[in-house]
Structure formats: C-alpha cells, structure tokens
C-alpha positions, 0 to 999 in steps of 0.5 A, a space after each residue: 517514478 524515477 527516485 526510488 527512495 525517499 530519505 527519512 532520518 529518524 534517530 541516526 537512521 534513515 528510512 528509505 522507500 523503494 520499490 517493492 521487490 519480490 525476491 527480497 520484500 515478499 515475506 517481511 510484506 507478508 508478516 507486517 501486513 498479516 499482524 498490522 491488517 489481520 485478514 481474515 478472507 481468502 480474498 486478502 490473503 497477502 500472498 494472493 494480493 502480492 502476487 496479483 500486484 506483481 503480475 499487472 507491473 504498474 510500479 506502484 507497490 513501495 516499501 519503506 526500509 529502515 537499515 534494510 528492514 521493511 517497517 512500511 509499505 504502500 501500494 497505489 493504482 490508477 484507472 487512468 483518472 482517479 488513483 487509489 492508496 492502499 495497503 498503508 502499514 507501518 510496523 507499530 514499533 515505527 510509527 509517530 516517525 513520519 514513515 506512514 506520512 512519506 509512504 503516502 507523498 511518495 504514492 501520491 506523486 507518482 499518481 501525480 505523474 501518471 496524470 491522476 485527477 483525483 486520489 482516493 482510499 477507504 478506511 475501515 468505519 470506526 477507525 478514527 485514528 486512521 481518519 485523523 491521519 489521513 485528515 493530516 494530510 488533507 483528505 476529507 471525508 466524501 459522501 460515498 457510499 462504498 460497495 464490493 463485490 467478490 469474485 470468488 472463482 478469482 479469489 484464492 491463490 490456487 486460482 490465480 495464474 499470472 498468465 491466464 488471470 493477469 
C-alpha cells in the first residue's frame, strides 16, 4: 500500500496513519495498548505481539499519529484469501474523532489490494459498543464459533528468536 497516511483533520489538527516504525512507534504502541486491552497472559504481552509482527514484514501494522503522537493503531493479516483486523485502539482522550474509523479503511484497503476476499475480526462477547461500531462500518454478526489454541513453548518473549521463530 503506497500512501502512508491517512489525513484526518479533528479540531486544527490532523491525524495521519502511517506505517508502524519500531524505533519510533514501539513504546507509546506498548503503553496505549497496555491501558486500552489490559493483557493479562504472557501470549499478548505487547512486546511479544510487536516483535513477532515485525519479523514476518507484510506491512500490515499502522498507527494513527496526531502531531507525532500515537493515539491509534491497527494491525491487519492475510492468508492469501481471507484478511484479518485486529489490535484496533484509539486512546480514549481521541475517540468519537473518527480516528478508529479510518484505521480500519486504511487496513481495510490494503487487504483489498492484496486480493483479499473476505475481512474478518473478533471482539470480545458482551463488548456491545465495539460491536455497534463495527456494525457502523458494515460488518455483521457470523454464525461462528471461535476457538484458539496456545502454543506455549511460542508464547513468551524469552522464546521468540526472529531468526529461529519467524
């Protein structure tokens, strides 16, 4: 996906989505992430999730920067047929802006220009208002039922190697 931003303007400022940058984007990813989700198993540590999104390079991990500020981010990925959107946070102090709205678009579309079919996401059950906005922007509702498995020996920073585990 070419553009790397997304011009937003919100009261005399504009947000932009760019690409996520390690060097520059890693610690305020990890602390916006750390209040908005609140992991609390080693498996979505934010470092661990960051690092082993870095390692496989499919250009699929965006922020939302407001003035240089991370308020937002979003990571996508593709199987080569179905997309996936996840990790879609947006600092509470920058919501109801349209910022969750655009993260989503801009994953969307460079799903799109990989040739994805189909974009799904999970939510958590109960989390009505993430549904409602979701909704918003046209997804439904599937008849699924959603099932995981942990790979412990996988699931820890100590264990992640990007050149042994990519």
């Amino acid at each position: 996906m070419r553009p790397q931003f997304e011009p937003r303007r919100g009261s005399e400022r504009m947000t932009i989505i760019k690409l996520f940058d390690n060097l520059t984007h890693r610690e305020p990813v990890i602390a916006l992430w750390e209040a908005i989700f609140g992991y609390e198993t080693a498996h979505n540590s934010p470092g661990l999730v960051i690092d082993k999104k870095i390692a496989i390079n499919d250009e699929l991990f965006f922020v939302a920067l407001l003035d240089a500020e991370v308020v937002g981010t979003t990571m996508a990925g593709y199987d080569g047929h179905r997309g996936w959107i996840y990790s879609v946070a947006v600092h509470p102090g920058h919501r109801k802006q349209g910022i969750g709205t655009s993260l989503v678009s801009h994953a969307e579309r460079a799903l799109i220009e990989r040739g994805c079919v189909k974009i799904n996401l999970q939510i958590a059950q109960g989390n009505e208002s993430v549904a409602a906005f979701y909704s918003s922007l046209g997804y439904a509702e599937e008849k699924r039922v959603s099932m995981g498995k942990r790979i412990d020996e996988n699931s820890s920073i100590s264990s992640f190697s990007p050149d042994t585990n990519g």
